[in-house]
SEGU-65733 format. One record per residue (C-alpha): residue number from 0; residue in one letter; x, y, z. Coordinates in pm, 1 decimal. Example, Ala and Ser with C-alpha at 12.3 -4.5 7.8 and 13.67 -1.06 7.14 Angstrom:
% residues 2
0  A  1230.0  -450.0  780.0
1  S  1367.0  -106.0  714.0
This chain:
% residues 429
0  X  11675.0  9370.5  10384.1
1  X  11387.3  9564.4  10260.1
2  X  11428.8  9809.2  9946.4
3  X  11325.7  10184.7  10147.8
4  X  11340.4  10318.4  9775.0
5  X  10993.5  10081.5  9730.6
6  X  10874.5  10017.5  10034.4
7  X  10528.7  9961.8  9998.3
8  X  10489.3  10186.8  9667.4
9  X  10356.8  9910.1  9475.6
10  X  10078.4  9680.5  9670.0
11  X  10085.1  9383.2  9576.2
12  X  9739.8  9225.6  9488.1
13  X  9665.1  9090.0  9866.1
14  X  9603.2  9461.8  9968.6
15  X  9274.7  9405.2  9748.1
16  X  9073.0  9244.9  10041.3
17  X  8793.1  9533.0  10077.2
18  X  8938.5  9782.7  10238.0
19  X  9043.6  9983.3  9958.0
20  X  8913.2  10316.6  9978.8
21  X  8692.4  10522.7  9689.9
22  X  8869.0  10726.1  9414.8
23  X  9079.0  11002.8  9584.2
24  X  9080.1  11350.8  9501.4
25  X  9319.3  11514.8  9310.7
26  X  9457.9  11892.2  9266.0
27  X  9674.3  12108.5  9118.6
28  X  9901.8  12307.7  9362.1
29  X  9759.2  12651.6  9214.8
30  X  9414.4  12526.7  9303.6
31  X  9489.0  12474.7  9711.8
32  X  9466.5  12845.3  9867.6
33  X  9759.5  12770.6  10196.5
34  X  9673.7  12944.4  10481.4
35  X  9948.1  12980.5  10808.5
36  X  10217.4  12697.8  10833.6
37  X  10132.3  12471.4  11134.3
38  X  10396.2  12278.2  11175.9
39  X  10741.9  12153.7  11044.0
40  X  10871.6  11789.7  11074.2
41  X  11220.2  11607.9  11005.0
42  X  11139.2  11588.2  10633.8
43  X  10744.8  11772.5  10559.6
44  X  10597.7  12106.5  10660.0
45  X  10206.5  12144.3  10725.6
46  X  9987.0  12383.1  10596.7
47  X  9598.0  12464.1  10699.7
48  X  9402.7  12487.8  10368.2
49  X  9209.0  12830.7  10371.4
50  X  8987.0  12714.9  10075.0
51  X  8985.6  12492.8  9762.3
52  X  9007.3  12788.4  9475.0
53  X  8956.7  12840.3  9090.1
54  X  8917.0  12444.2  8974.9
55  X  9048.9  12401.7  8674.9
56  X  8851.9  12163.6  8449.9
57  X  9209.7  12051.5  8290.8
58  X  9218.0  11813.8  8581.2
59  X  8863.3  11628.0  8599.8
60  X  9053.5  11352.3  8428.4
61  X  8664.3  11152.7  8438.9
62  X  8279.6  11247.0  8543.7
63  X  8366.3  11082.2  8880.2
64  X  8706.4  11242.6  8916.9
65  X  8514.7  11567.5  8867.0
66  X  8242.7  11522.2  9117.4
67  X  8473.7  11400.3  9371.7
68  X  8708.0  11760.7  9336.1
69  X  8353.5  11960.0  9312.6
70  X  8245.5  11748.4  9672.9
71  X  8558.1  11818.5  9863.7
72  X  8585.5  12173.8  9744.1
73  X  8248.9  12189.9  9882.5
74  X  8297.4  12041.6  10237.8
75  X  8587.5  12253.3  10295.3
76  X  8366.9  12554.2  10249.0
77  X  8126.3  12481.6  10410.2
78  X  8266.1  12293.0  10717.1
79  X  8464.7  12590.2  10773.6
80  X  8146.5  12822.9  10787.2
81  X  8032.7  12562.2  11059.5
82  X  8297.8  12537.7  11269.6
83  X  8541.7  12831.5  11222.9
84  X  8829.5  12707.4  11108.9
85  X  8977.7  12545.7  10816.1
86  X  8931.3  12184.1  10826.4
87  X  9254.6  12030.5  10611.3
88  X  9568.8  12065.2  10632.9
89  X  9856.7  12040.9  10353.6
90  X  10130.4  11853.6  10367.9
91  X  10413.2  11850.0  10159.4
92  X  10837.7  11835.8  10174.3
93  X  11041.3  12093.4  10299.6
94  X  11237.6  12329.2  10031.4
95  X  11570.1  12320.1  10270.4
96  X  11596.4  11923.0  10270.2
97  X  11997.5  11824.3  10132.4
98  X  12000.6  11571.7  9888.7
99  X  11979.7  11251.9  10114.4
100  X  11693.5  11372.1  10332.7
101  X  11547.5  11497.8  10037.1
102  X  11499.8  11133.1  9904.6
103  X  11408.9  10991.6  10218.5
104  X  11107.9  11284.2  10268.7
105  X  11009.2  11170.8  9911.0
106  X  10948.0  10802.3  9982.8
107  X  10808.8  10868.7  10324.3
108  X  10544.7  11106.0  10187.9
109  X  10469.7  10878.7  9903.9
110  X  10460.9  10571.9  10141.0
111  X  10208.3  10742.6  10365.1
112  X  9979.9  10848.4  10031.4
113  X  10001.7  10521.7  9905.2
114  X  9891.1  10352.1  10208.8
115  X  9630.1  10562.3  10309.4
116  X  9456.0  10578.9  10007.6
117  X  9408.7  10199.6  10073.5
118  X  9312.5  10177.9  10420.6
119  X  9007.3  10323.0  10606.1
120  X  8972.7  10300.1  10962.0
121  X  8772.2  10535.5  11212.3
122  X  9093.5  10556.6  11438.4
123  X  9389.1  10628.5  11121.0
124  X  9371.4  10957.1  10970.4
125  X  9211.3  10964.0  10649.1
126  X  9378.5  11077.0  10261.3
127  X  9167.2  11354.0  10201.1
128  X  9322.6  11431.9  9846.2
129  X  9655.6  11436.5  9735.5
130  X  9870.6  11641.2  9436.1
131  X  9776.7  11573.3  9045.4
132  X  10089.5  11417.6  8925.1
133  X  10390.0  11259.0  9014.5
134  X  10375.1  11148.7  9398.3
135  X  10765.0  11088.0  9376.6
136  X  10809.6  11501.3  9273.1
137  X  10955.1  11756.2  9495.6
138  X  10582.9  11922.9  9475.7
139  X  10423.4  11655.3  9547.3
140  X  10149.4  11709.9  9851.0
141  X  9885.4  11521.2  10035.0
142  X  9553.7  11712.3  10240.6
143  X  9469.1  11571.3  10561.2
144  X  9182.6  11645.4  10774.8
145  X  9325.4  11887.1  11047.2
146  X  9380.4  11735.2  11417.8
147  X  9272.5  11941.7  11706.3
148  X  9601.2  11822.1  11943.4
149  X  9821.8  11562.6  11945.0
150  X  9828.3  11280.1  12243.3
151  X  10220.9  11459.2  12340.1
152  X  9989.1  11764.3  12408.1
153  X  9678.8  11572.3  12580.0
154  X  9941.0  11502.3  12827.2
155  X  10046.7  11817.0  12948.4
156  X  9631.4  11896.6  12987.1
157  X  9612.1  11498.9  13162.8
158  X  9839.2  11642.6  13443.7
159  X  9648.6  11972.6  13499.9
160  X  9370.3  11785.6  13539.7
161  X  9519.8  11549.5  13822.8
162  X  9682.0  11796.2  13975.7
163  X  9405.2  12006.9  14020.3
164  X  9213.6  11695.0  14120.2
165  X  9410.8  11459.3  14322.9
166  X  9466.4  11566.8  14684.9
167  X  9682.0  11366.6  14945.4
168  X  9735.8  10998.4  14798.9
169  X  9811.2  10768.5  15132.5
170  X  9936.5  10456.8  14984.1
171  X  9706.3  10185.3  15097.8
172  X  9445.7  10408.0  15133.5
173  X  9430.4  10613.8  14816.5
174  X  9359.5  10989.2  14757.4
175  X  9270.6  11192.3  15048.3
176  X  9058.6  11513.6  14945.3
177  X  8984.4  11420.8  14595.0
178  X  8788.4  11454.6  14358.6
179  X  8711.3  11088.2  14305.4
180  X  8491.9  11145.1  14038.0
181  X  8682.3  11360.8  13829.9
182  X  8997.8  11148.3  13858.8
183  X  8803.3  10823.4  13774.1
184  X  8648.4  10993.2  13409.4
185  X  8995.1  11114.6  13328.2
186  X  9137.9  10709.2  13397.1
187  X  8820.3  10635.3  13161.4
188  X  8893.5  10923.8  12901.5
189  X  9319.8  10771.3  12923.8
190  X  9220.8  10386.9  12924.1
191  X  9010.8  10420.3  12584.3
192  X  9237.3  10645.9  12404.3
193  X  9472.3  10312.4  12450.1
194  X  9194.4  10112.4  12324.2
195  X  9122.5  10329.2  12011.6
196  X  9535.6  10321.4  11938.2
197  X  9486.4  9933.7  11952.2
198  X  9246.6  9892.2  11739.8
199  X  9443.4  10135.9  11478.7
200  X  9720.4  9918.2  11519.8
201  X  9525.9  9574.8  11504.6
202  X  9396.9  9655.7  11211.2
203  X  9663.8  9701.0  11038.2
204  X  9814.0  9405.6  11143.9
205  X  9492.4  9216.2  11028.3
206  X  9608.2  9388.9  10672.5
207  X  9973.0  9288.7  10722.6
208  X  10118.9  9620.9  10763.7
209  X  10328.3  9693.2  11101.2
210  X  10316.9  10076.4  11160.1
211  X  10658.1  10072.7  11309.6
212  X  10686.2  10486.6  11474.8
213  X  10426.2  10424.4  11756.2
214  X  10460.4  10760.9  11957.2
215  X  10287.8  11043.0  12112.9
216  X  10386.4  11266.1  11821.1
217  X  10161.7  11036.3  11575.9
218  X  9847.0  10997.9  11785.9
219  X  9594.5  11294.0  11704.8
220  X  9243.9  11345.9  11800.4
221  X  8984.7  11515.7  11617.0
222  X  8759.8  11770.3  11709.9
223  X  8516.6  11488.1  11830.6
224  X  8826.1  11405.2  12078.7
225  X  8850.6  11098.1  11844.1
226  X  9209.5  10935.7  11809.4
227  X  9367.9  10939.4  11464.9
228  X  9659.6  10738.6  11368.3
229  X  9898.2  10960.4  11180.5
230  X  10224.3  10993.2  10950.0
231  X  10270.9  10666.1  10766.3
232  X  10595.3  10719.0  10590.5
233  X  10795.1  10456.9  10763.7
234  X  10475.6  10193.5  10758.4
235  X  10556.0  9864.5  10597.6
236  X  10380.0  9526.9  10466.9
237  X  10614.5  9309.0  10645.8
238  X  10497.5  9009.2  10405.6
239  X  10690.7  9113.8  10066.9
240  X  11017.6  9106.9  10304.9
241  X  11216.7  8829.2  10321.6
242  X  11147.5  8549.6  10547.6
243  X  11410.5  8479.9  10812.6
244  X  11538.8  8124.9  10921.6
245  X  11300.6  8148.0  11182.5
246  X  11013.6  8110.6  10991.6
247  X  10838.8  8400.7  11233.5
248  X  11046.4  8727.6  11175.4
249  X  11141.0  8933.3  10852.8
250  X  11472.5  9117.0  10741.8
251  X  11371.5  9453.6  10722.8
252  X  11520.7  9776.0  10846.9
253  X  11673.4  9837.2  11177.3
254  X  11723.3  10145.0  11369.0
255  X  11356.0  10227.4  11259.7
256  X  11130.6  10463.9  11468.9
257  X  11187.4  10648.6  11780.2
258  X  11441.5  10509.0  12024.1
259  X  11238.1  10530.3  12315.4
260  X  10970.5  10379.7  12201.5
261  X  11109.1  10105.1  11977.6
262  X  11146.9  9733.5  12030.2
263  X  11503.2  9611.4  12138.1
264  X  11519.8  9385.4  11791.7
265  X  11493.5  9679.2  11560.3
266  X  11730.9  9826.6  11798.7
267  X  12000.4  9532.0  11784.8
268  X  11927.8  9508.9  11366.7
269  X  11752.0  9159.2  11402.0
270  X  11464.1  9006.6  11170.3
271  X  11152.5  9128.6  11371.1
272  X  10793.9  9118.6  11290.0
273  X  10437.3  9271.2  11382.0
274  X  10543.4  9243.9  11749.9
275  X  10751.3  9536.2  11720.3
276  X  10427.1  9751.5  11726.0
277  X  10317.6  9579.4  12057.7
278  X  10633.8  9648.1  12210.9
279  X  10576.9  10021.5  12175.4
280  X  10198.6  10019.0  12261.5
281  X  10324.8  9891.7  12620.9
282  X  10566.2  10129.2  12637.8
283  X  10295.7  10358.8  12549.3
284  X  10036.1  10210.7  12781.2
285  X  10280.0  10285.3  13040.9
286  X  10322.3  10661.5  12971.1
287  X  9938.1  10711.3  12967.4
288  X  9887.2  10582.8  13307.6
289  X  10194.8  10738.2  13460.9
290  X  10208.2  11086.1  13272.4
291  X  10533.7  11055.6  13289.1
292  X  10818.7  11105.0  12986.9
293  X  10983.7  10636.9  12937.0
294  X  11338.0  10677.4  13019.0
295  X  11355.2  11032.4  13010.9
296  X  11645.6  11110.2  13183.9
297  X  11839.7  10839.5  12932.5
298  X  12089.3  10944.8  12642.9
299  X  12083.9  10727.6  12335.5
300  X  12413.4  10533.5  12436.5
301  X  12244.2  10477.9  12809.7
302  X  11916.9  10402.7  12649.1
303  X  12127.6  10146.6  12483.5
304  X  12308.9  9962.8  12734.6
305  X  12013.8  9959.2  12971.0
306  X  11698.4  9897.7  12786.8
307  X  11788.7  9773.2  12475.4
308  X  12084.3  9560.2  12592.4
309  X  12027.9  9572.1  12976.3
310  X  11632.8  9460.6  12929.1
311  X  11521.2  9791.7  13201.0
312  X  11173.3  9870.5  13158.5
313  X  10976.1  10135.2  13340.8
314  X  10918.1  10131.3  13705.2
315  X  10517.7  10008.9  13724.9
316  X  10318.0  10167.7  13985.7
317  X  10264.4  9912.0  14255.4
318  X  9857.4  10108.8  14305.8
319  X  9817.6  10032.2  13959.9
320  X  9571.9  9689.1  13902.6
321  X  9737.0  9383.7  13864.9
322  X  9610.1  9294.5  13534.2
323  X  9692.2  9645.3  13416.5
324  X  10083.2  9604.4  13485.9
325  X  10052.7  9239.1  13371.7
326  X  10013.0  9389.8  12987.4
327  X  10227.7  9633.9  13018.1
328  X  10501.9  9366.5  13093.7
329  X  10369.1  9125.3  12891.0
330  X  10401.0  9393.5  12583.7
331  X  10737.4  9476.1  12633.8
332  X  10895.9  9149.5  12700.4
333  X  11233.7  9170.0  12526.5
334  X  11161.3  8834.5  12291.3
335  X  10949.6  8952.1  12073.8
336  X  10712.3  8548.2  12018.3
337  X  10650.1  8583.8  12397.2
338  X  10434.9  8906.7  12340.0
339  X  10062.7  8923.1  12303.5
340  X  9920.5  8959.3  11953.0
341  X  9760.6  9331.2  11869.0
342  X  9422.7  9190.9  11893.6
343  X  9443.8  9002.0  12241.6
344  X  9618.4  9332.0  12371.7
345  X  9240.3  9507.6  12198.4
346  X  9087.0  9275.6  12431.0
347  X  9188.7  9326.7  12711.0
348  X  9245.2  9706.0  12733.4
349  X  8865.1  9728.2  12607.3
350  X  8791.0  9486.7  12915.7
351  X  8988.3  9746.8  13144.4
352  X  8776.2  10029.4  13009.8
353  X  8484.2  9858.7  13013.1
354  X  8563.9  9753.2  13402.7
355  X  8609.1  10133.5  13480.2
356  X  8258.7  10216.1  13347.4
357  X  8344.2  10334.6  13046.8
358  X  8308.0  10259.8  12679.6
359  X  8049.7  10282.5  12382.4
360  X  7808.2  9999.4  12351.5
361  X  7824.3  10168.0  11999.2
362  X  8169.2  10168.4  11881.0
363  X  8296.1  9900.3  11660.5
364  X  8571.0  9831.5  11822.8
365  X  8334.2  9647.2  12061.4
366  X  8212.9  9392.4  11798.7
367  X  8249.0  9032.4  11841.5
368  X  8484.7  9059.6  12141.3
369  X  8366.9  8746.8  12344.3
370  X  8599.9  8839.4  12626.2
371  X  8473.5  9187.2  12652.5
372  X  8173.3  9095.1  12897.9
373  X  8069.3  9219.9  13226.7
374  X  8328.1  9136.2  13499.9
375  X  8611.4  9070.8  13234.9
376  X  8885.8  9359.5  13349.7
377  X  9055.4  9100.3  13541.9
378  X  8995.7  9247.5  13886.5
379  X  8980.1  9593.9  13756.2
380  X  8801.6  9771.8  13979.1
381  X  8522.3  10140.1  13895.4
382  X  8660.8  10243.6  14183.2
383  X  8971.4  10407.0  14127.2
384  X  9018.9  10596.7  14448.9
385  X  9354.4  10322.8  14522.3
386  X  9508.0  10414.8  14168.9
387  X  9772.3  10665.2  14239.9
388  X  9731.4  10914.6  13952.8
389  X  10134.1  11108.2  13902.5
390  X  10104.0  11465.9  13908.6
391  X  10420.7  11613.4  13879.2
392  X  10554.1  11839.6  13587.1
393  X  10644.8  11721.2  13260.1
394  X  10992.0  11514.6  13310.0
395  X  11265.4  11649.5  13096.4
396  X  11312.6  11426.4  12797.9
397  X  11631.9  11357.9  12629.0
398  X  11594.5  11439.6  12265.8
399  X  11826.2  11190.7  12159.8
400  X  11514.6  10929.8  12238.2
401  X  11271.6  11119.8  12002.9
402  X  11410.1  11186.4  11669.4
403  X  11209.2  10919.2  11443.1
404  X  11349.7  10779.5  11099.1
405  X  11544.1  10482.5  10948.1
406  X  11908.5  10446.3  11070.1
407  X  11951.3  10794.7  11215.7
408  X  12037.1  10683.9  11542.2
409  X  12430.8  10708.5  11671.7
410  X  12509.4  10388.0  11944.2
411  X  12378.2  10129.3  11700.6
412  X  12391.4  9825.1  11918.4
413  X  12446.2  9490.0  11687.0
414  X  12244.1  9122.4  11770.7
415  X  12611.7  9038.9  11962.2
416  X  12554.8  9348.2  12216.6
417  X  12865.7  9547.9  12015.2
418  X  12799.9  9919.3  11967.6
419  X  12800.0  10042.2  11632.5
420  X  12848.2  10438.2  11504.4
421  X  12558.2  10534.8  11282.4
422  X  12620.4  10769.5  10937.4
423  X  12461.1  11063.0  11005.4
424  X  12204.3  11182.5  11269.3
425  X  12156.5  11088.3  11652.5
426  X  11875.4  11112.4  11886.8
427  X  11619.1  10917.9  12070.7
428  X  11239.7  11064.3  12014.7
């Protein structure tokens, strides 16, 4: 099993294949000015940054360490001139943690500093700066660019918009009354934020690190309605794990992530690999096309016995394009070797965007995609008049299916289908 108390902490010397990032900032608490809390999370609360105060010349440790304090202090006045708000955000652990959650908020936060400060990728959200000192202290904190919304909120304006927009649907014959135009941009707009939260995931896979929390909750977008990969506390590079008798999958963890989103291997306790991350991107894939909440009217112990044990799946949308539901299922398949890799899933969701009309000739994560040409989708079709677009309200979700973490689920359910009572915590986010 992996060691959570140094789980990914130290990189090992393979992380040193170019994509380590520049020096990164760092400050003394009394120099960070905290401005209204934002947010509060099962182990961190979140802080906008009103300004970068008073530097204290104590801390430019070198010339470069210096200029790079001077340069974000800079930004972060001035970017807020330009657009009106603060731009970062602080994050740091919450003062009314008990002991044991206390610990666990530690690593997370210093797993997520750790890893970002090597990684650099136009869809993960980038280390900013981070606290001068120890990153496994109580006061230990990390700045973040801030994110305009969260994909969990996208949704609720996704629905307005096809509500407002949709008309009669007559199956066989598609909307009656729409507008056509508006719903096909918004399939466009939903297809590539899938393809942006592939390539996030690909590359980390590329760098041997399975993300492992997949969810609505850690997709962002910044004010450029760009997608940003967030919270990378229970991230891991599956290669210093063990190797199990498989030869394919790793001891690590189980009961990792959010229940509704999380592969039925890591449910069940098994050795599991990178695939894990695929299984939730179809799961994922699925809730951007049907706006609607996976298995949301499901308990953990129900969740259990029919998805993880039972091998249910979400009902696909029969208007939906073939090759469309054809990942999806491919995604989720319950043995993990039979799933697509992260980078053939890339593929062909950039091959479904492209087939709606959209895409940027411009964005990288076009480059050297030989099956991204003209005609690729698979019989995806511009014309998305026949693609039945849900508009109903927000489904109630059970909140045992969204509470994230390692082991904090109730209704474990072993690798010999036997249900299992969990420590402490329940919940499926």
């Amino acid at each position: 099993m992996e060691d959570e108390n140094t789980n990914a902490l130290l990189l090992s010397s393979s992380a040193n294949d170019g994509t380590k990032r520049g020096s990164i900032p760092k400050f003394a608490r009394k120099e960070i000015d905290l401005g209204s809390l934002i947010g509060s999370g099962g182990f961190s609360i979140v802080h906008q940054v009103d300004a970068i105060i008073d530097l204290d010349e104590i801390y430019d440790t070198d010339d470069d360490a210096k200029a790079a304090r001077l340069a974000l202090q800079t930004d972060a006045a001035e970017r807020r001139t330009l657009h009106g708000h603060p731009p970062y955000v602080f994050k740091t652990l919450r003062s009314d943690l008990d002991e044991e959650e206390h610990t666990k908020g530690v690593i997370d936060l210093a797993i997520e500093a750790e890893f970002l400060s090597e990684i650099s990728h136009a869809h993960i959200l980038p280390l900013c700066a981070m606290a001068h000192g120890d990153m496994h202290g109580s006061r230990f904190f990390v700045l973040l660019p801030r994110l305009a919304v969260t994909l969990d909120r996208k949704f609720n304006y996704w629905r307005k918009v096809v509500g407002d927009n949709a008309g009669f649907y007559l199956a066989g014959w598609g909307y009656c009354c729409a507008k056509t135009a508006v719903l096909t941009e918004l399939w466009k707009e939903r297809m590539g934020v899938m393809r942006q939260v592939a390539s996030a995931v690909q590359y980390l896979h590329a760098h041997g690190i399975m993300y492992r929390d997949l969810k609505p909750d850690n997709i962002g977008f910044d004010d450029h309605d760009a997608v940003k990969l967030f919270d990378f506390g229970l991230a891991k590079r599956w290669r210093t794990a063990e190797l199990a008798s498989d030869g394919h999958n790793y001891h690590l963890t189980g009961q990792t992530g959010s229940l509704r989103y999380m592969a039925p291997e890591i449910a069940m306790e098994m050795p599991y690999n990178e695939s894990c991350d695929v299984f939730s991107w179809g799961i994922l894939f699925w809730q951007v096309c049907s706006l609607q909440t996976p298995f949301s009217k499901y308990n953990a112990r129900t969740h259990a016995e029919r998805v993880v044990m039972g091998g249910e799946r979400p009902k696909l949308e029969r208007s939906w394009p073939r090759p469309w539901r054809e990942l999806m299922e491919e995604s989720w398949r319950a043995v993990a070797g039979l799933r697509p890799p992260m980078q053939e899933v890339l593929e062909r969701v950039t091959a479904f965007e492209r087939a709606l009309g959209g895409g940027d000739n411009d964005d990288d994560d076009y480059d050297n995609m030989e099956d991204v040409e003209s005609g690729a989708g698979g019989g995806v079709s511009s014309d998305t008049s026949k693609i039945k677009a849900k508009k109903k309200k927000k489904a109630t979700a059970d909140s045992d299916l969204d509470v994230g973490g390692r082991a904090m689920h109730n209704n474990h359910i072993n690798h010999n289908g036997h249900q299992t009572t969990a420590a402490h915590g329940s919940d499926l986010v």
